[in-house]
Each structure stands twice: as structure tokens, then as C-alpha cells.
C-alpha positions as CSV (number, residue, x, y, z in Angstrom):
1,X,15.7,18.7,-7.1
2,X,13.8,18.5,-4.0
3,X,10.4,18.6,-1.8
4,X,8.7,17.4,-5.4
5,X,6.8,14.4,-3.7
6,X,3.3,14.1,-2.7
7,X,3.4,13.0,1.1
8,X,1.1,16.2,1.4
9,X,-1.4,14.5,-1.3
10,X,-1.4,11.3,0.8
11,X,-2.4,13.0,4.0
12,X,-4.9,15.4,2.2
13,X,-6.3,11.9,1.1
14,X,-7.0,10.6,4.4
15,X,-8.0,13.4,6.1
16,X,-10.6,13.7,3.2
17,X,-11.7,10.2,3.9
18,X,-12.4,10.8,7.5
19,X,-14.1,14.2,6.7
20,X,-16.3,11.9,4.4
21,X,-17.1,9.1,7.8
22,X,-15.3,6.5,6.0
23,X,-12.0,4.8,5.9
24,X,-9.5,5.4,2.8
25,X,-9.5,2.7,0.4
26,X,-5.8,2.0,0.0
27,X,-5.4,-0.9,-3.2
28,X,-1.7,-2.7,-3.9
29,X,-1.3,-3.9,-7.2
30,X,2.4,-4.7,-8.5
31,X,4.3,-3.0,-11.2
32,X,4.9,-5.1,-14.2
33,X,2.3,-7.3,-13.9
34,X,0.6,-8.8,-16.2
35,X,3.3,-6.3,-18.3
36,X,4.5,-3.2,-17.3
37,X,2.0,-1.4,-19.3
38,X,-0.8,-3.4,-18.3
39,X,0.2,-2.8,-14.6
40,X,-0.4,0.8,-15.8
41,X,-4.0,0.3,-16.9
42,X,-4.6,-2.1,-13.9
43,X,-3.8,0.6,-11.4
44,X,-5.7,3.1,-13.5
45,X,-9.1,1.3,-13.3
46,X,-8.5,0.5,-9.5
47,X,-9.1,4.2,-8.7
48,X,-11.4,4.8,-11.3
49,X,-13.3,1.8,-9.3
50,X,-12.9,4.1,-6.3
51,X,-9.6,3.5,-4.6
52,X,-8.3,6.7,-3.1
53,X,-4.7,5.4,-3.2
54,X,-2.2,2.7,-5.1
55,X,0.5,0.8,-3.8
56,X,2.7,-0.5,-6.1
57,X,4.8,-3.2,-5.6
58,X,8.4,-3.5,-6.3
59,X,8.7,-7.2,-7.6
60,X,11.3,-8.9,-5.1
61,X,12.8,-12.5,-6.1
62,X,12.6,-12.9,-2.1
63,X,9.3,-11.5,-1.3
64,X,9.1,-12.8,2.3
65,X,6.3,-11.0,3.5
66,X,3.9,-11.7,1.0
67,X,1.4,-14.7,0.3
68,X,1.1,-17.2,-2.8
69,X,-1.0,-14.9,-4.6
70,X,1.2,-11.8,-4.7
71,X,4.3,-14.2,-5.3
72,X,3.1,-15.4,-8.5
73,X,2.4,-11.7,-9.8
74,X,5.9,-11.1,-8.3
75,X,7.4,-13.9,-10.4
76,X,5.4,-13.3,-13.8
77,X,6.8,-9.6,-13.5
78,X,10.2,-10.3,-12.6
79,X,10.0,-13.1,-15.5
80,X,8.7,-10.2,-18.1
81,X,11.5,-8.4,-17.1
82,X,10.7,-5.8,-15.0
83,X,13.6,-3.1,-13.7
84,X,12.9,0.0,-11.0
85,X,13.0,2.2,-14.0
86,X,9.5,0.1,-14.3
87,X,8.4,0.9,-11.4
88,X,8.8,4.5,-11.9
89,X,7.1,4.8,-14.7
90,X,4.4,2.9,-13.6
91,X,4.2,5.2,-10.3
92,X,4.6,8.2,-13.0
93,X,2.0,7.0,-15.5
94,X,-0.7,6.4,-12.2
95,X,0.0,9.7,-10.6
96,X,-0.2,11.5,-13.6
97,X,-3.7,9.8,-15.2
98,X,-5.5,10.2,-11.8
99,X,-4.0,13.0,-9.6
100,X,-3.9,10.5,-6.6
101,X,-1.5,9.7,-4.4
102,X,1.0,6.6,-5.7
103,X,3.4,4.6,-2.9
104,X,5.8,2.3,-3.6
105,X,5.6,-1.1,-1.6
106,X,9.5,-2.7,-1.6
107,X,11.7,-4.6,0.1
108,X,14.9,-3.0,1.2
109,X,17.5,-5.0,-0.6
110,X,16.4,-3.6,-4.4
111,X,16.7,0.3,-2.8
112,X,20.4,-0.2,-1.0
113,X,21.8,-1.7,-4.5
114,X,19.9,0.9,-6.3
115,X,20.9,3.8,-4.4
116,X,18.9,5.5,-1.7
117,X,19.5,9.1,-3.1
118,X,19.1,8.0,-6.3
119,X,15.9,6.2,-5.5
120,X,14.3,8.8,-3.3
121,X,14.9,11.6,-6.5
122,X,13.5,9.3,-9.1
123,X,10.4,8.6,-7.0
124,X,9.7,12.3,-5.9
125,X,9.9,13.3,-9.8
126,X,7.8,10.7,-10.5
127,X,5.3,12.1,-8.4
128,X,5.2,9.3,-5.9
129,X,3.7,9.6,-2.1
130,X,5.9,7.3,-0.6
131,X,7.0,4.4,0.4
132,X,6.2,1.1,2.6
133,X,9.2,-0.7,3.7
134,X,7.9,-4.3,5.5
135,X,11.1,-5.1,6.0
136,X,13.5,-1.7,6.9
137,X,14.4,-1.7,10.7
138,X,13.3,1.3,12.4
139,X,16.4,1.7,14.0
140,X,18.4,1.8,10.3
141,X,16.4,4.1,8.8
142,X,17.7,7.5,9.7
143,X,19.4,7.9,6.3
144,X,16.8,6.5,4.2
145,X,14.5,9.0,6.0
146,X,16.6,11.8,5.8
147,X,16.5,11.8,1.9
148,X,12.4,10.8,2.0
149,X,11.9,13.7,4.4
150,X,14.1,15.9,1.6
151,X,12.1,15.3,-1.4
152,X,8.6,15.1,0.0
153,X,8.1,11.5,0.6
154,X,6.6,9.3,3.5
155,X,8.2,6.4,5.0
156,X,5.7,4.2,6.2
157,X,6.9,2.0,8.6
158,X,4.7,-1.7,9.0
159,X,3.8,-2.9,13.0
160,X,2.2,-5.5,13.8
161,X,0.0,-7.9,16.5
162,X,3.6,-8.9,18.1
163,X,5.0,-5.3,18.5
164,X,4.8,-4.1,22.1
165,X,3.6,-0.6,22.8
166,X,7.1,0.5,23.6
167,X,8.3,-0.5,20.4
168,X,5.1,1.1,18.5
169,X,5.7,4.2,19.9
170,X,9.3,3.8,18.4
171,X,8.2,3.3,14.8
172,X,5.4,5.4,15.0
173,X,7.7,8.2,15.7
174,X,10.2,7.6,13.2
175,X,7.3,6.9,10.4
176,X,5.4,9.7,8.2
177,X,2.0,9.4,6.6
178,X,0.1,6.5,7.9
179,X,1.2,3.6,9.9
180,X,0.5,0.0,8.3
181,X,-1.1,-2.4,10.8
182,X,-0.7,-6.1,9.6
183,X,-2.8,-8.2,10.7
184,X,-2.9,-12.0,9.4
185,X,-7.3,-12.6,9.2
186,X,-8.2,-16.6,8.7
187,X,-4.4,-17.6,8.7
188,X,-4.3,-17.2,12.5
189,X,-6.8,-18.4,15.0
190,X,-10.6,-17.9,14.3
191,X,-11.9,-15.0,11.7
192,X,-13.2,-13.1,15.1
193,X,-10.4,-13.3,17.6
194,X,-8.1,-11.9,14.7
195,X,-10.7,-9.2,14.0
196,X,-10.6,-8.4,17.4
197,X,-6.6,-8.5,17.2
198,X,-6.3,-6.1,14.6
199,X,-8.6,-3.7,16.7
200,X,-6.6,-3.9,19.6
201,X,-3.2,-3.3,17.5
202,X,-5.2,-0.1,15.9
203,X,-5.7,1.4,19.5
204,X,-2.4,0.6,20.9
205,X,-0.8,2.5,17.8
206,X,-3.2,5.3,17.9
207,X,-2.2,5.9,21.7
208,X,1.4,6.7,20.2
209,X,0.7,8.6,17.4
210,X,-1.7,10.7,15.7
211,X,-0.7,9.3,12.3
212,X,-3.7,8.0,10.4
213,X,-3.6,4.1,11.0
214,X,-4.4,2.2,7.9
215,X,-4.7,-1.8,8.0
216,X,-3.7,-4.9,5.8
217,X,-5.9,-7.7,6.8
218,X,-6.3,-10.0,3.9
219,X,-9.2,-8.2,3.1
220,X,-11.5,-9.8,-0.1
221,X,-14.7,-8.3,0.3
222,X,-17.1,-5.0,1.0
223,X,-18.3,-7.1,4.4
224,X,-14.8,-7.3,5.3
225,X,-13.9,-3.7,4.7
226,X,-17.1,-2.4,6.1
227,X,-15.7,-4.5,9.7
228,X,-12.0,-3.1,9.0
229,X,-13.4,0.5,8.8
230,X,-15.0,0.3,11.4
231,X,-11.5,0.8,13.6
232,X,-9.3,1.9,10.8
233,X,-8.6,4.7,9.0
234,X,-7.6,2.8,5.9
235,X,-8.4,-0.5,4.8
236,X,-5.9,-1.8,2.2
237,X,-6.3,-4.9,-0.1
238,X,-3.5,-6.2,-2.6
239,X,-4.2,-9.9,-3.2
240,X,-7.8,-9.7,-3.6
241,X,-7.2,-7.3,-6.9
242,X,-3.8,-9.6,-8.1
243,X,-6.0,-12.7,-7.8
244,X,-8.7,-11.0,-10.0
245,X,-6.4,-10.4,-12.7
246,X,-4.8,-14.2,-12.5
247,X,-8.2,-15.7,-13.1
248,X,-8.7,-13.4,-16.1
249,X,-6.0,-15.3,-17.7
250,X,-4.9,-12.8,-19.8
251,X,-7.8,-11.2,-21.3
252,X,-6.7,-7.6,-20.8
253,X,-10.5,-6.3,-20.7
254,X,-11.9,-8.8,-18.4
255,X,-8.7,-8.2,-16.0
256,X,-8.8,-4.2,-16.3
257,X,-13.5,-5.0,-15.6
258,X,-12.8,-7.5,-12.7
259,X,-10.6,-4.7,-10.8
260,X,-12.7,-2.1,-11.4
261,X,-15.5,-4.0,-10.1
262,X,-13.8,-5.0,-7.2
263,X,-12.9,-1.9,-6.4
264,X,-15.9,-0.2,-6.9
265,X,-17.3,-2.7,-4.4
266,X,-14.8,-2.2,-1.6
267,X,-15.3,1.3,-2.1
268,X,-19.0,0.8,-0.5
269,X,-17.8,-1.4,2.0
270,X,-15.7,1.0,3.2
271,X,-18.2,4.0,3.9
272,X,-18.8,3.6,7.8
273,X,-22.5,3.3,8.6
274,X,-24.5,6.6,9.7
């Protein structure tokens, strides 16, 4: 089976979003978490919220890249038990409720013991986008993106504030869909400098590519999307949603209303003004 995924759904998306002035709201939430099937509902009320796309996460024992927040998610869904057969269904189940585009976020290790034609079939039939690999090397990629590029999937490579332009213009090439610029807001130096950082990374990958360039900035808040889309194409948030559903403790409906809220409130932030 082949050409079933939905990289073609994923740029539609964004090209929508800019049509519309505003930046795509691109949400993270991982699979499994609180359960598999409440991961499921999670997602589900993130885009009815307003989200235009989901990442989910592949829980990763090792999850380098990620905070405190998304670590304990991480660890309560690899606890429940959660298996890439999870993950599928979850990215099935999303896909299939909404009709928007579903990426998986994952580390490489889990794929190379998993199989990367095996992966790359399982995902496209699933209906997935895509996915994000933080942690791939451009320069390994080829067969990975060989399969992606055969079933319809984007590989969307992550740069960052460090990466110079030569080396942009590397991944941007290799990479399909939207680029992810990773920015590290209030961990780094003041809140404005690192605004200003994640600008400047925005423009130095736009003068490589013409891929839509989408940013992860530990964004919590419509003020803070509303600044992000003003540079971006698409402003993604993961922790903010996982840390709503850890102070729901729980309670299903509060977790599922907390989300949606959340959402609905980014999804403002993110319309540019006029």
C-alpha cells in the first residue's frame, strides 16, 4: 500500500491558515496519556477547541528533548502500558473523528527497532500527516525519507537558534511539510531577547526554504501566540495542554473542558491583527 498519508492535508492546512491572516495552531498532546483512550478524547476536544493540527507523541523512556511536564505524561503513559500499536490507533481514532491532519512526534530509537517500513505503512494507513523527528540527523535520513516520501508522509526535520544558515539550508532541503523552529522562551536569557531570537531563526529558515515555518516556544497563552504569529506560520504548544490535564487529576471531564478551553483560547491568539 502506498501514497495513503495525508502530507497533502497538512499543507492544505497551512496554506488555509495563511489565506485566513493567521498562523496554524499546531497542539502536541501524547498518546496514552492519561490512557490510551483518554488520549483519544484529549486530542479530540483540542481541535474541537480550534487546533488545526495534533501532534502526538510517541512516549520515549529517554525523552531528551522534552521538559518536566511532558516527561511525566511520558512516564504515566509508558507506566499504563502504552505500545506503537497505541499510537496508531490513537493517530487513527483523531484523523478519523476530525478530518484533520495527525503527526507523530518520536524519537528515533522506538522507529529503528520497530521497523522503518513497517512504521511508515502503519502510519500512512492510519491516516497520519507525518512525522517530527527532534532527534534524526539530517544526514541519516535518506532511508527513512524514502519510505515517508512513498506512502505520503512528511518528515519534519527540528532547527534551531544554534543552527547556522548553511546547515538550515541543509535540513530545510531534506524536510517536507513545515520546518519546526525551537526556540527555548523564559529558560534562556530575558522573555524579549528570546522573542527576538526565535524571529531571527524564522527568517534565516525562510531564506532557505519556502516550507511553511512553524514554532515551538514554550508557548502558554493567547498573548504569547498572538507575538509568535506574528513571524510564524505556526505556533505549536504541547506542555501547556499536558499540564492542564495533570492538574485535573483525573477527572476525565474537567481534563477533556480545561483543553478545550485552552485551545479555544490560543485559537484567538493566534489570528494576526488586521
Amino acid at each position: 500500500m502506498t501514497g495513503t498519508g495525508n502530507i497533502q492535508l497538512l499543507g492544505d492546512t497551512l496554506a488555509k491558515a495563511k489565506a485566513e491572516n493567521r498562523a496554524a495552531l499546531i497542539a502536541y498532546l501524547p498518546a496514552g496519556f492519561p490512557t490510551v483512550d483518554g488520549g483519544i478524547e484529549a486530542i479530540k476536544a483540542v481541535f474541537d477547541g480550534g487546533a488545526d493540527i495534533v501532534e502526538v507523541g510517541l512516549p520515549h523512556s529517554d525523552p531528551v528533548l522534552d521538559g518536566p511536564v511532558i516527561q511525566t505524561a511520558d512516564d504515566i503513559a509508558l507506566r499504563g502500558g502504552v505500545k506503537i500499536a497505541d499510537v496508531m490507533r490513537t493517530v487513527r481514532a483523531a484523523h478519523e473523528a476530525t478530518g484533520k491532519p495527525v503527526l507523530v512526534m518520536t524519537y528515533w530509537n522506538p522507529i529503528d527497532r520497530y521497523g522503518i517500513a513497517r512504521f511508515t505503512e502503519e502510519l500512512a494507513e492510519a491516516g497520519g500527516a507525518g512525522c517530527i523527528l527532534p532527534d534524526l540527523p539530517v544526514q541519516e535520513s535518506q532511508v527513512w525519507r524514502e519510505h515517508a516520501d512513498k506512502h505520503g508522509l512528511a518528515t519534519v526535520f527540528v532547527v534551531a537558534p544554534s543552527s547556522k544558515d548553511e546547515r538550515l539550508a541543509t535540513i530545510t532541503a531534506a524536510g517536507s511539510g513545515f520546518v519546526y523552529a525551537a526556540s527555548l522562551m523564559g529558560v534562556t536569557g530575558t522573555r524579549e531577547s528570546v522573542g527576538e531570537q526565535a524571529a531571527d531563526l524564522v527568517r534565516r529558515t525562510r531564506a532557505t526554504s519556502a516550507l511553511p515555518v512553524c514554532v515551538g516556544l514554550g508557548v502558554s497563552n493567547a498573548t504569547q501566540a498572538r507575538e509568535v504569529a506574528g513571524f510564524a506560520d505556526g505556533v505549536i504548544v504541547g506542555s501547556a495542554f499536558v499540564q492542564r490535564l495533570l492538574d485535573t487529576d483525573g477527572d476525565e471531564a474537567a481534563g477533556l473542558a480545561a483543553v478545550r478551553e485552552l485551545a479555544a483560547e490560543l485559537a484567538v491568539g493566534v489570528r494576526r491583527a488586521p
